[in-house]
C-alpha positions in Angstrom: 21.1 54.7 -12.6 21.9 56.4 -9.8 20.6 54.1 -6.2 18.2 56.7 -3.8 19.5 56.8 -0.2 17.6 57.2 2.9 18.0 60.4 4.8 18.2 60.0 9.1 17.9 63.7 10.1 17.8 64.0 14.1 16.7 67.3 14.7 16.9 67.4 18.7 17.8 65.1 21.5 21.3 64.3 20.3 24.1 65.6 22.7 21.1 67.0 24.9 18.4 65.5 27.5 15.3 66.1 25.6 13.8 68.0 22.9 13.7 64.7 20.7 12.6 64.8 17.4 14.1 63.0 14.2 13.4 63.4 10.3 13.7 60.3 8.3 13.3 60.9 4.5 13.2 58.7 1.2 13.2 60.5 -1.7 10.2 63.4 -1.7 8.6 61.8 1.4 9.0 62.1 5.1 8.1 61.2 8.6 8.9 62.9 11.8 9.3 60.9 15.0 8.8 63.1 18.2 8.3 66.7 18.9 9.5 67.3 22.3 11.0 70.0 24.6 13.7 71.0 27.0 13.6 72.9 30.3 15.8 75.4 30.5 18.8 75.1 32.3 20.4 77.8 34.8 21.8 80.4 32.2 19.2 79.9 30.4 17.8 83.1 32.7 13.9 84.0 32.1 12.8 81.3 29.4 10.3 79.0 30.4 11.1 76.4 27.6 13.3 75.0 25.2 12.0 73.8 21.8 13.6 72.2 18.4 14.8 74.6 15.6 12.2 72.9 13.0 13.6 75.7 10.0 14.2 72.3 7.9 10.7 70.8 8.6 9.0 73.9 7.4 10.9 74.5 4.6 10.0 70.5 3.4 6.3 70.6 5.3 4.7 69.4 2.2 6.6 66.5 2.1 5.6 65.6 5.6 3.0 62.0 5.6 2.4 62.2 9.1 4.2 62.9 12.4 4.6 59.7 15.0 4.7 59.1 18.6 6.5 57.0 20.9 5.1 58.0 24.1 3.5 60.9 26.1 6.5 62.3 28.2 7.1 66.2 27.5 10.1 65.7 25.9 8.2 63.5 23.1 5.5 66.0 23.0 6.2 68.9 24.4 7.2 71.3 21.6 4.3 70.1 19.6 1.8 72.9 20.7 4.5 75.4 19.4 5.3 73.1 16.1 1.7 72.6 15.1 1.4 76.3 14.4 3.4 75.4 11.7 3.5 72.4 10.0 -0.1 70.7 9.4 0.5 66.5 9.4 -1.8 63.7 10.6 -0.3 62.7 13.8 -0.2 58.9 14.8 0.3 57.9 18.8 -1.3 55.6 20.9 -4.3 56.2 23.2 -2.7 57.6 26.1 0.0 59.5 24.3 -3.0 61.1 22.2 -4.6 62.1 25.1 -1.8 63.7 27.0 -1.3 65.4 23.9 -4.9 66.7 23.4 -4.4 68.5 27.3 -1.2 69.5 26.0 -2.6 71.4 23.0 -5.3 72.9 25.0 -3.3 74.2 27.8 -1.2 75.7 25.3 -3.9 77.6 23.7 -3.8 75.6 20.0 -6.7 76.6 18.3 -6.0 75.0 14.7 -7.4 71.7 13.8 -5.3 68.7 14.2 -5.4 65.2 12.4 -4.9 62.5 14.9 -5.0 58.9 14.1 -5.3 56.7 17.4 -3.0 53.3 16.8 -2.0 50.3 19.3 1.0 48.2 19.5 1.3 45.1 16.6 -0.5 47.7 14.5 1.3 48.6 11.3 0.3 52.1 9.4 2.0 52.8 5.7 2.7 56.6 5.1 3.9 56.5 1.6 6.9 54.7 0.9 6.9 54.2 5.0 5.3 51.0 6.6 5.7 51.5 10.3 5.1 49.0 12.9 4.4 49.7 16.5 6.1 47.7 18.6 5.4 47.6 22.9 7.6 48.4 25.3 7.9 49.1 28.9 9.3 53.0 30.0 7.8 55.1 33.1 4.4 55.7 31.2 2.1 53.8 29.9 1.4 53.0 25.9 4.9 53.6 25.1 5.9 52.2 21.8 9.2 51.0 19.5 9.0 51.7 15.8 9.8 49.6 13.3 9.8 51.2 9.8 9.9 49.5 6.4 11.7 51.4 4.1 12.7 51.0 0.2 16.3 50.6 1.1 15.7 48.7 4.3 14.2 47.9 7.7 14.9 50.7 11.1 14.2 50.3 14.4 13.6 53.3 16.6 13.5 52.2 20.3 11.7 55.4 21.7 12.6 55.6 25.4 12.7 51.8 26.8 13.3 49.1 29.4 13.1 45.6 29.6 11.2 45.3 32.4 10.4 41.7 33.2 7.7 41.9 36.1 6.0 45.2 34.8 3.3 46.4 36.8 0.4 46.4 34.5 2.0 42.8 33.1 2.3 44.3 29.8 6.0 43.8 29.1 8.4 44.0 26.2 7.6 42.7 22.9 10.8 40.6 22.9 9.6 38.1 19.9 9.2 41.4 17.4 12.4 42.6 18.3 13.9 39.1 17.2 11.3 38.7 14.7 12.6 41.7 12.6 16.3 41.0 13.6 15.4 38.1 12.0 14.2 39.7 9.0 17.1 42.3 8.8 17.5 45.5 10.3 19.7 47.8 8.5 19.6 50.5 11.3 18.9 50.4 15.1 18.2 53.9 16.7 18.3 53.5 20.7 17.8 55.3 23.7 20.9 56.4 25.6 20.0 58.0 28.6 21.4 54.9 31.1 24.2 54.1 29.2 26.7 55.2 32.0 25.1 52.4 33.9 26.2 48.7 34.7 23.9 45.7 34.7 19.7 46.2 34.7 17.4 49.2 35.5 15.1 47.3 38.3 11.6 46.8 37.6 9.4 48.8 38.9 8.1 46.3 41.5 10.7 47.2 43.3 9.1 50.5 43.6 5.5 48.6 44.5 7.5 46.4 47.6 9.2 50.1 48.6 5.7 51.7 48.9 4.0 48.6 50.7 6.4 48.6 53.5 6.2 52.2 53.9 2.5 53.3 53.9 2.5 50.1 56.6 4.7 52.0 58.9 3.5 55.5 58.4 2.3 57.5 61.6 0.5 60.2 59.6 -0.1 61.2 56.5 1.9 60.0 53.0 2.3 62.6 50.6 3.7 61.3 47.4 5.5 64.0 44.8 6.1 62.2 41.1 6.1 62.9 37.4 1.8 63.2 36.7 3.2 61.7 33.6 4.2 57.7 35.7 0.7 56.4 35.3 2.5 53.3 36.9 3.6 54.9 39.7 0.8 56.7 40.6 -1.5 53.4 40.0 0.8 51.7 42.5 0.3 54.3 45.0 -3.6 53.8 44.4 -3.5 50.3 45.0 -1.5 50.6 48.1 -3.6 53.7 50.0 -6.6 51.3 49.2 -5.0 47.9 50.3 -4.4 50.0 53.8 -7.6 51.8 53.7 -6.4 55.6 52.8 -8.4 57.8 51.2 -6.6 59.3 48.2 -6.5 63.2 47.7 -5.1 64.6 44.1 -2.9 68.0 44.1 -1.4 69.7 41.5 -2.6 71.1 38.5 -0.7 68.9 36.1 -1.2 65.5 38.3 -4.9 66.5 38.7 -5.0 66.8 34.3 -3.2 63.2 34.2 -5.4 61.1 36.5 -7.8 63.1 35.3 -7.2 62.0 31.4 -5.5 58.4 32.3 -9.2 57.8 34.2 -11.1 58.6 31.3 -9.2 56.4 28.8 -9.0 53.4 31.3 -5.4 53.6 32.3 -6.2 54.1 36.0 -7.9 51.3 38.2 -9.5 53.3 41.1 -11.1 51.4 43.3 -14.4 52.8 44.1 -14.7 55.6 47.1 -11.1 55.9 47.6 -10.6 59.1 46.2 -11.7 62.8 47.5 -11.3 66.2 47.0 -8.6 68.0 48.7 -10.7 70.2 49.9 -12.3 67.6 52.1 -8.9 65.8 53.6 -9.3 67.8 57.0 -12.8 65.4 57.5 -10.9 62.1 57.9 -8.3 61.0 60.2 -4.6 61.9 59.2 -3.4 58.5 58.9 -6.1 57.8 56.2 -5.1 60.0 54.0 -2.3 59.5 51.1 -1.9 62.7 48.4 -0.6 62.4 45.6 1.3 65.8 44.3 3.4 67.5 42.2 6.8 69.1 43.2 9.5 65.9 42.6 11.6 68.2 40.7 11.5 71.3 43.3 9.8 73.3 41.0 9.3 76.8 42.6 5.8 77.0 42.5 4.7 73.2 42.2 2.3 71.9 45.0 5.2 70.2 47.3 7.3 73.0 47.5 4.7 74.7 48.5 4.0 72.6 51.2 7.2 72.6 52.1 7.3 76.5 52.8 4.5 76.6 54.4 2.1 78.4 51.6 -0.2 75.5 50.7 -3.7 76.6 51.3 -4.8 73.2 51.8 -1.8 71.1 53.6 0.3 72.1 56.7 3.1 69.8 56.5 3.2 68.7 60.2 5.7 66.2 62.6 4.9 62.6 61.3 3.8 63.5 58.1 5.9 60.9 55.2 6.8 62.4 52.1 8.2 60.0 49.3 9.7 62.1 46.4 9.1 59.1 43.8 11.3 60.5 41.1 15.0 61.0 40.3 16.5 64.6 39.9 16.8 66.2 36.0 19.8 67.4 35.6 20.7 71.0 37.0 17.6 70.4 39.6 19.5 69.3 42.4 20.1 72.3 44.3 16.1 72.7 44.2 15.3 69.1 45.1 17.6 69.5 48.0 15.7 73.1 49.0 13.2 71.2 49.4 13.9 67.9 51.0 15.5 70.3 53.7 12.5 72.4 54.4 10.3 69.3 54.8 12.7 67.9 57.6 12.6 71.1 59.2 9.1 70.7 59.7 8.7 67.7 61.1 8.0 64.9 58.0 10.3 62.0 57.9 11.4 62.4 53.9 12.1 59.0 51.5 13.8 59.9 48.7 15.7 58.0 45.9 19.3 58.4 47.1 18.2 56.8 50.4 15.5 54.4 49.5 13.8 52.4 47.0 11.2 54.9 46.1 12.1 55.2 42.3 13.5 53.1 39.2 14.3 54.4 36.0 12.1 54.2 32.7 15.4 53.4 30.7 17.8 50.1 29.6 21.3 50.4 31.9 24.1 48.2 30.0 23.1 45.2 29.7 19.2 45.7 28.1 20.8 48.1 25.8 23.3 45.3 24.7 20.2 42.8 24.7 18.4 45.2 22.0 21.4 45.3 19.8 21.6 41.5 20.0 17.9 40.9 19.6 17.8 43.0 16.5 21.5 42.7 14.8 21.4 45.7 12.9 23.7 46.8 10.2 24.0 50.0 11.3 24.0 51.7 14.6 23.1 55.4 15.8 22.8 55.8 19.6 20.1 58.5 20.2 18.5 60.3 24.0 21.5 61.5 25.7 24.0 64.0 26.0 27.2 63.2 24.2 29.0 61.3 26.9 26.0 58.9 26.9 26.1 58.6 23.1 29.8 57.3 23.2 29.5 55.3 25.9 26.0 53.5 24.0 28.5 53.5 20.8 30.8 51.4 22.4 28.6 48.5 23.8 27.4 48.6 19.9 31.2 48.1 19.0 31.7 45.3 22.4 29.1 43.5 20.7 30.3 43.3 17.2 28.9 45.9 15.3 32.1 47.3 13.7 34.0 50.8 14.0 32.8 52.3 10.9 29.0 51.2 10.9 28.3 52.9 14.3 27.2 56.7 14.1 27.7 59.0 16.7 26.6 62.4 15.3 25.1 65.7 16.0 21.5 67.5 15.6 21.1 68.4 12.2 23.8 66.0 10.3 22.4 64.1 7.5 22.6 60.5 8.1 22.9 58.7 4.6 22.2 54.9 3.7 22.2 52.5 1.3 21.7 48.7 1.8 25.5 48.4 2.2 26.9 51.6 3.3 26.1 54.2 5.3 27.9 58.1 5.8 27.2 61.2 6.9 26.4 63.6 4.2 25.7 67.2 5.2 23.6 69.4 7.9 20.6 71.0 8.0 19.2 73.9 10.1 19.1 72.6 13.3 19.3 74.0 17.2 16.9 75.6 19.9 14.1 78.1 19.7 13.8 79.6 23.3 10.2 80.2 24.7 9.9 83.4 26.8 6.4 83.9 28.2 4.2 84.5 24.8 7.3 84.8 23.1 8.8 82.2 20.6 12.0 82.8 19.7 12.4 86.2 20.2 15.1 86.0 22.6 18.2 84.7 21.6 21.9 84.6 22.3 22.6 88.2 22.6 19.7 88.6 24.8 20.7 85.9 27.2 24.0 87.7 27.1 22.8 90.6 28.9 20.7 88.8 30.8 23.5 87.3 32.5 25.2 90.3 32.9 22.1 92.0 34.6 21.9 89.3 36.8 25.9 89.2 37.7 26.9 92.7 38.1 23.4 95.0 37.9 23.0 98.3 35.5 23.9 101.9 35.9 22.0 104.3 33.8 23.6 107.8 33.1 20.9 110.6 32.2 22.2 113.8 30.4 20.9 116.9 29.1 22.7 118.5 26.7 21.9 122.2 25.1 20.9 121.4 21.6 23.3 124.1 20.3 26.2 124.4 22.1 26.1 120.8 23.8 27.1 122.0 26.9 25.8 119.7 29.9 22.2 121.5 31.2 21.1 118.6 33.8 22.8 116.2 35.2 24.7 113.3 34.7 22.4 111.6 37.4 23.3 108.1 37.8 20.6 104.9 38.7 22.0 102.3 40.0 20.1 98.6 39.9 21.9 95.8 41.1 25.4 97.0 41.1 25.9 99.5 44.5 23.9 101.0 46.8 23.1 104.6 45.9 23.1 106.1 49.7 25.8 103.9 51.0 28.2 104.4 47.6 27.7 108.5 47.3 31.5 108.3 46.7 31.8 106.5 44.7 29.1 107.8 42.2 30.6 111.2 42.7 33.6 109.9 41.3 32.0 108.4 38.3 30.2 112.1 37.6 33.7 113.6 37.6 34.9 111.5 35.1 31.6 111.9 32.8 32.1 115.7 33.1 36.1 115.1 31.9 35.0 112.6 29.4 31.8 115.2 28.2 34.8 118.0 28.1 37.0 115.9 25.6 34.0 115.3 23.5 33.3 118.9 23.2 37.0 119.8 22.7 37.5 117.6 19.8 34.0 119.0 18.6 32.3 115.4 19.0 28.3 116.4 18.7 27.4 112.6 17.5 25.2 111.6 20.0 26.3 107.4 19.4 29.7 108.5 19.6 29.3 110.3 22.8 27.0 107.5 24.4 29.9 105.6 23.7 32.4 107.5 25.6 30.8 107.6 28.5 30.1 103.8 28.4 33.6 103.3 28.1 34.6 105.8 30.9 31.8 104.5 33.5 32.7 101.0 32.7 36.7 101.3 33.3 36.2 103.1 36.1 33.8 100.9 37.9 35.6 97.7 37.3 39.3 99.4 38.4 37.2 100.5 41.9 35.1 97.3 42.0 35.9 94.6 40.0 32.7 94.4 38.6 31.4 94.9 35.1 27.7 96.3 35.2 25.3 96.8 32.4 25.9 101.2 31.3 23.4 102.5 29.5 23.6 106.2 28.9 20.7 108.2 28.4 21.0 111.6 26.3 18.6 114.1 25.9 18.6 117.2 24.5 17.0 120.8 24.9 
């Protein structure tokens, strides 16, 4: 009798910073863990956001028991507005995580109904052949969760994103004792987070980030202005706490930070002590140095509330000279340059700027080396698949599985969309499925792709010439024109020349056509793409976008 396996499918997150989402199947029946997103990255010109390819999901959605949560972040649960549309599954997450995802789904316009099922941690939930256990664990937001799922061929643990932090701020740390408990029990496959792999020793506890803030809105002149995720309900409790401990009225900007304290109030994940928060509006009523704001902009987003600020178009805050911003975040990958913009432009008005390469503003939501080597030792797994990273991070997390004696051949390092096999003894990879991004431009979902980026790029490098003709019908002799637009590429006043270069050539070009009887209008397009474009790179060295216009009377 042939033995059933169990199927690991990551979908997204693997090789990549976000977009996580993973398929785990037995037989006919399956759970999805995660449905985040990505943020496009700089040739990624003109899309908004990245989502997960979820081809295989839809084409198994009745197989599908129930979709589960780990925590609230956008790459968790980001992509699910767009994946809702089309796969209907009761959905399981904690409180908070439910609730981000309720704003979520509302901002993004959902209008179908959607089955949630509110769970805490210690609570288990069987979905079919799946018993899941929710396990706590500390991250950068609140009500994060491990999973621990009972299967018919075996126990697997899926960390979510995680840290042991050992003095957490809301004293809710680590379920440690589960962890053992179930290593105890027998884990044939760990699934971890391997976003800090690169890095030695501990991520600090976010205390550090609580002393950081005391000593600073003690020595503050002015007014604090405080830029974070919305999403740190930790950090933006800790900078509650201290405005009130030095009497500072709190002021909330920022659509997406106003949402969160908005949601996190509601549900009882925010302690505000009474009176010490106002409207922005009102800020100009009290003294500037009682007044802390808490904003959005750590990432230098364009249009984000600090940045604004920091170029002088906020309609409520002037940054002025002894104003303290603390940008209480870390940079994203490819945001640097922006951060930077930004930091800059706050100097140059006046504010004395904290920000994590300088000060103790910040601490990471993920295990560095040594938590990640404590999980593998709490829970002994059989099997090992590092997950949350780009590659490098996934090889690096593979290895302190093989340092600490999981063997060569049990640890996985694999790609989005391979099919992850196991048995109670073995374990291979067995296949692919569909798997990749779904770009998000504007109302668009997936409508621009590869080809469309291709030009995009080129657009943005070299510009586009049009070339307009009118051609007699009959004789396809040249009645008008070629006129020739330029966009991007060359002046049209201060390069006459050179456009009365590239006419001469049409004309020769349009000659040779008519000579060898050429009267197919893609053919001729052609010709003249291929002319313009020689010539302009041999007088440039550029390659612009030609798009020839024919008409015809």
């Amino acid at each position: 009798m042939k033995t059933e396996c169990l199927k690991i499918i990551p979908l997204g997150g693997l090789g990549e910073i976000g977009k996580n989402i993973m398929a785990i199947r037995y037989k006919d029946d399956m759970i999805v863990i995660d449905g985040g997103l990505m943020f496009p990255d700089d040739e990624m010109l003109g899309i908004d956001l990245v989502i997960p390819d979820i081809t295989y999901l839809v084409e198994n959605k009745k197989h599908i028991r129930g979709i589960i949560l780990t925590h609230g972040h956008e790459d968790h649960i980001g992509g699910l507005p767009y994946i809702l549309r089309q796969i209907n599954a009761p959905i399981y997450g904690t409180k908070l995580t439910l609730g981000l995802l309720a704003a979520k789904l509302e901002e993004g316009d959902f209008d179908g109904h959607v089955e949630t099922r509110c769970v805490h941690a210690g609570q288990r939930v069987k979905l079919g052949p799946f018993n899941v256990e929710f396990i706590r664990v500390s991250h950068s937001i609140a009500d994060a969760v491990a999973l621990g799922i009972r299967t018919p061929v075996g126990m697997i643990v899926h960390t979510g994103d995680f840290k042991f932090d050992q003095t957490p701020v809301n004293n809710q740390g680590p379920d440690y004792h589960k962890f053992a408990e179930l290593g105890k029990e027998g884990i044939l496959v760990l699934m971890s987070d391997s976003t800090n792999a690169e890095r030695p020793g501990y991520t600090l506890s976010e205390r550090v980030v609580a002393d950081t803030f005391d000593e600073t809105f003690r020595n503050a002149r002015e007014r604090i202005i405080i830029a974070s995720f919305a999403s740190n309900i930790h950090r933006i409790q800790l900078a509650i706490t201290t405005a009130a401990k030095y009497n500072k009225k709190v002021a909330v900007v920022g659509r997406s930070m106003v949402n969160v304290v908005n949601i996190a109030t509601e549900l009882g994940y925010l302690d505000i002590p009474p009176g010490s928060m106002i409207d922005i509006d009102d800020i100009d009523q009290y003294p500037k140095n009682k007044i802390a704001v808490l904003t959005t902009g750590s990432q230098g987003e364009p249009m984000s509330a600090l940045t604004r600020m920091a170029n002088c178009e906020h309609r409520n805050i002037e940054i002025i000279p002894g104003d303290t911003v603390i940008i209480s975040a870390s940079p994203i990958p490819g945001n640097e340059k922006m951060i930077n913009k930004t930091v800059d432009r706050l100097f140059k008005q006046g504010a004395e700027v904290i920000y994590e390469s300088v000060s103790g503003v910040h601490v990471s939501g993920h295990a560095s080396q040594e938590e990640l080597k404590l999980m593998i030792n709490l829970t002994k797994p059989k099997f090992f698949i590092p997950i949350h990273g780009e590659y490098r991070h996934l090889i690096k997390h593979a290895q302190l599985a093989k340092d600490v004696g999981i063997s060569n051949e049990n640890v996985f390092v694999v790609e989005n969309g391979q099919i992850l096999e196991f048995c109670s003894n073995w374990g291979k990879v067995a296949g692919r499925v569909t798997a990749g991004r779904v770009l998000v431009d504007g109302l668009g979902v997936g409508d621009v792709g590869n080809i469309v980026l291709r030009d995009r790029r080129q657009l943005s490098r070299d510009g586009l010439v049009v070339v307009v003709l009118t051609l007699d019908q009959n004789s396809g002799e040249i009645v008008a024109g070629p006129d020739i637009i330029s966009r991007g590429f060359v002046y049209v006043r201060e390069s006459e020349d050179l456009l009365e270069e590239a006419r001469k050539r049409i004309n020769a070009t349009l000659k040779v056509c008519e000579l060898h009887q050429t009267t197919e209008w893609g053919a001729i397009k052609s010709c003249v793409r291929e002319t313009v474009g020689k010539f302009f790179y041999e007088r440039t060295g550029r390659r612009p976008m030609i798009l020839p216009i024919i008409m015809d009377v």
